[in-house]
C-alpha positions as semicolon CSV with decimal commas, in nm:
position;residue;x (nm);y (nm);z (nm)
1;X;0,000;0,000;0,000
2;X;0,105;0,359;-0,106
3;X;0,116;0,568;0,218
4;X;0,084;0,881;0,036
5;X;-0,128;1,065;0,305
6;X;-0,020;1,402;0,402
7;X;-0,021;1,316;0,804
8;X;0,043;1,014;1,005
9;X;-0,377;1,031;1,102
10;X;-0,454;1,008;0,701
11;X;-0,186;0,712;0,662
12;X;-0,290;0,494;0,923
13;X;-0,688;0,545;0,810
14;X;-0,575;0,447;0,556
15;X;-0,405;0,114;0,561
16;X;-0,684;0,033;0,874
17;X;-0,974;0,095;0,575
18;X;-0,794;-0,111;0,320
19;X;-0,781;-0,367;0,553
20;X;-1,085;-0,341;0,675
21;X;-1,219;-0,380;0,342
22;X;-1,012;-0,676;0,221
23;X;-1,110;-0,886;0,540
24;X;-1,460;-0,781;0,448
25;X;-1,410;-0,929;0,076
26;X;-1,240;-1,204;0,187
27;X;-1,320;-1,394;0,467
28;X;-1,166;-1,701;0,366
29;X;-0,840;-1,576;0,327
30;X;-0,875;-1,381;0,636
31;X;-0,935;-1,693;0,791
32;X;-0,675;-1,898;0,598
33;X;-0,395;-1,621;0,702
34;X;-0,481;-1,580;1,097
35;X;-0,555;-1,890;1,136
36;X;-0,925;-1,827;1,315
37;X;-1,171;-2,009;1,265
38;X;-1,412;-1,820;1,471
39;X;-1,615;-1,529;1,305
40;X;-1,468;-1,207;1,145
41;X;-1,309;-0,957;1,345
42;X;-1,471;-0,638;1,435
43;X;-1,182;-0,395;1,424
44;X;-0,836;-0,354;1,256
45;X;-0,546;-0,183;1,347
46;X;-0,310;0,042;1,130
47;X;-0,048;0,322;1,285
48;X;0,185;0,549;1,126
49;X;0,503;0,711;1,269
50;X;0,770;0,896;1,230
51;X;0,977;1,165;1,326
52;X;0,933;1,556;1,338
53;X;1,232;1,785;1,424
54;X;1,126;2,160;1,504
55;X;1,407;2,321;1,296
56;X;1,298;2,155;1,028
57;X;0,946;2,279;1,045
58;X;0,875;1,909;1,131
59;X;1,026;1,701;0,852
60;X;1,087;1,448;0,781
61;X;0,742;1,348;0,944
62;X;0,548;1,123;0,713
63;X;0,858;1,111;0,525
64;X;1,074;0,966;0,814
65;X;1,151;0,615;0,624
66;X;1,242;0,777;0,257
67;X;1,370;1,082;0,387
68;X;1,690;1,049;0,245
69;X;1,556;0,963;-0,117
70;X;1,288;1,220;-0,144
71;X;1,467;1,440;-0,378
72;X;1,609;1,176;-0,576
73;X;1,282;1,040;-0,710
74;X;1,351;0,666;-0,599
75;X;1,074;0,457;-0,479
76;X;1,113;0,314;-0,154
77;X;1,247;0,310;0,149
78;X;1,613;0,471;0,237
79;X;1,825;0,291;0,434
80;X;1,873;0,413;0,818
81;X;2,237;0,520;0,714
82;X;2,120;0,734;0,466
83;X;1,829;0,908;0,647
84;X;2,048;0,952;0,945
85;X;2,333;1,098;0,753
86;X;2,087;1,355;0,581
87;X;1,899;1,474;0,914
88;X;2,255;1,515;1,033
89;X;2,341;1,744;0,761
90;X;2,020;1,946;0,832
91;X;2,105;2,031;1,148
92;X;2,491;2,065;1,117
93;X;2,440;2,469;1,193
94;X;2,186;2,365;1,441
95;X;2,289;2,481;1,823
96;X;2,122;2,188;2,095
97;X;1,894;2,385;2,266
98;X;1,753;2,415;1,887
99;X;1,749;2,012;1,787
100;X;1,449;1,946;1,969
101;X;1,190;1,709;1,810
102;X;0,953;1,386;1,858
103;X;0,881;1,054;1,753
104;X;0,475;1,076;1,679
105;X;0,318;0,777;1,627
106;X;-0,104;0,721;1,566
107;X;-0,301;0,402;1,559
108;X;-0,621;0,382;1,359
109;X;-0,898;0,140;1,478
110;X;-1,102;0,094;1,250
111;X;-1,424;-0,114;1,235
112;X;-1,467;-0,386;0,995
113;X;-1,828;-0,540;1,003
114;X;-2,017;-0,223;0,851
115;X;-2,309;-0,242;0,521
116;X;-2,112;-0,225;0,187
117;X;-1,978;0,076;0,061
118;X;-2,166;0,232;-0,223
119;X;-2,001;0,313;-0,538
120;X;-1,845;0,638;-0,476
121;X;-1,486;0,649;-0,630
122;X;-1,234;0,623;-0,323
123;X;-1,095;0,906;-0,179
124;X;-1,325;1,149;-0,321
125;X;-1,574;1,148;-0,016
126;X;-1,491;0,995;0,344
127;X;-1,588;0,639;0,369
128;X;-1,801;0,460;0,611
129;X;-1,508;0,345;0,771
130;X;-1,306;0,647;0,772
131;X;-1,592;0,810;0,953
132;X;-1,622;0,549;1,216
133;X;-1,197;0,513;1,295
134;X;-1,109;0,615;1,626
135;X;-0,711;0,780;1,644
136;X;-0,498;0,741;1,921
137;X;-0,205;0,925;1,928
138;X;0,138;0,928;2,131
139;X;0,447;1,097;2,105
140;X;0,809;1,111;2,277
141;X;0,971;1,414;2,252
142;X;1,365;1,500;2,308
143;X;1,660;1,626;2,080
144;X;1,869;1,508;1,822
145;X;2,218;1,435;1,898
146;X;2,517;1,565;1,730
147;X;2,667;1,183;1,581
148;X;2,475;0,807;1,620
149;X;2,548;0,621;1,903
150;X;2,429;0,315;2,048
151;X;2,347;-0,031;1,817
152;X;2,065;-0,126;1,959
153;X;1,692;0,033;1,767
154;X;1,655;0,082;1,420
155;X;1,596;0,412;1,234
156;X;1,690;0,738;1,446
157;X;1,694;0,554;1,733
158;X;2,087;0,627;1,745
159;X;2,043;1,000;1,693
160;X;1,736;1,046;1,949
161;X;1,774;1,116;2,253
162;X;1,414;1,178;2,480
163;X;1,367;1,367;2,781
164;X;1,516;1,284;3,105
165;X;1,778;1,109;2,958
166;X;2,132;1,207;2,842
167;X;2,103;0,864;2,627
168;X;1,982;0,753;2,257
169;X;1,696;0,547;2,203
170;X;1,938;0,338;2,068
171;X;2,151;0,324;2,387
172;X;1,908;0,280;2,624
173;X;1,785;-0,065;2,503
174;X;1,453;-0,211;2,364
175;X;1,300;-0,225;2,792
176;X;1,348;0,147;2,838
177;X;1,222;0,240;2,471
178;X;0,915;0,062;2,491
179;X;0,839;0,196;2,814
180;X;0,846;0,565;2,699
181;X;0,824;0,551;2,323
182;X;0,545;0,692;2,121
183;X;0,400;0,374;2,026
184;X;0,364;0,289;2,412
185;X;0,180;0,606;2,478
186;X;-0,069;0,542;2,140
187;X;-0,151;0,187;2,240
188;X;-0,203;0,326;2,609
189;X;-0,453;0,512;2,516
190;X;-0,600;0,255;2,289
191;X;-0,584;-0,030;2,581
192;X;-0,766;0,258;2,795
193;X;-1,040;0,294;2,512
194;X;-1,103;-0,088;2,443
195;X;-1,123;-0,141;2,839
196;X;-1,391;0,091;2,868
């Protein structure tokens, strides 16, 4: 799926609807894939994420995992290397106190068992679906560091470094991360919702 969406809400409605709609089409292969037998499920999930520096007026944002290609034209991901090394060139002039920025991350949950659509072309009006997704959003804030460091992570992990700590994600280790990360504050808020 293209995740061509202008913000991380519009991306993850979006893969949540496609889904949505495939397991609504096909049952079978839901059923062949998850391996449940039982009956179709009544929500999806989808998120988004990325990262948003200030200085940068909050790129790369929905760009975070082609960031490094954008101007190039190529299709695809960059490589962590490469995005890194760009962001780091953005913000050579850039004093600390000025590199601060987030991780951002929103889940979509999005019903499945809903009538069928009508015939309306897609994206030219909301659909059922899209109207009935519930967002949950979380984010991690901090500052980017002046050089990688750590191996653990994947992405910026090695340049981002959150509050209260004088570490990188990447430094800190996968415990510590997904105790403070964005995604753990998203699906918080989603665990709070579904427990309601």
């Amino acid at each position: 799926m293209i995740e061509d969406a202008d913000s991380f809400s519009g991306n993850a409605i979006k893969k949540a609807v496609q889904l949505a709609h495939w397991i609504r089409a096909n049952p079978p292969a839901f059923e062949l894939l998850s391996g449940q037998k039982s009956e179709t499920p009544s929500f999806v999930l989808a998120d988004d994420s990325g990262l948003e520096v200030d200085a940068l007026h909050g790129a790369p944002g929905v760009h975070s995992a082609r960031f490094a290609g954008l101007e190039s034209g190529l299709a695809g991901n960059s490589s962590d290397a490469a995005n890194n090394a760009k962001l780091l060139s953005l913000l050579r002039e850039i004093p600390r106190e000025m590199r601060t920025a987030r991780f951002r991350c929103v889940i979509a949950l999005a019903p499945v068992l809903l009538p069928p659509l009508d015939n309306r072309s897609p994206g030219c009006y909301p659909t059922e679906i899209e109207l009935q997704a519930e967002l949950f959003d979380g984010t991690c804030s901090g500052r980017i560091g002046f050089a990688p460091s750590g191996k653990e992570g994947f992405g910026y992990d090695p340049l981002f470094i959150p509050e209260g700590f004088e570490r990188t994600f990447a430094e800190l280790g996968a415990e510590t991360k997904n105790d403070i990360s964005h995604r753990a504050k998203a699906l918080l808020k989603l665990r709070q919702r579904l427990s309601v």
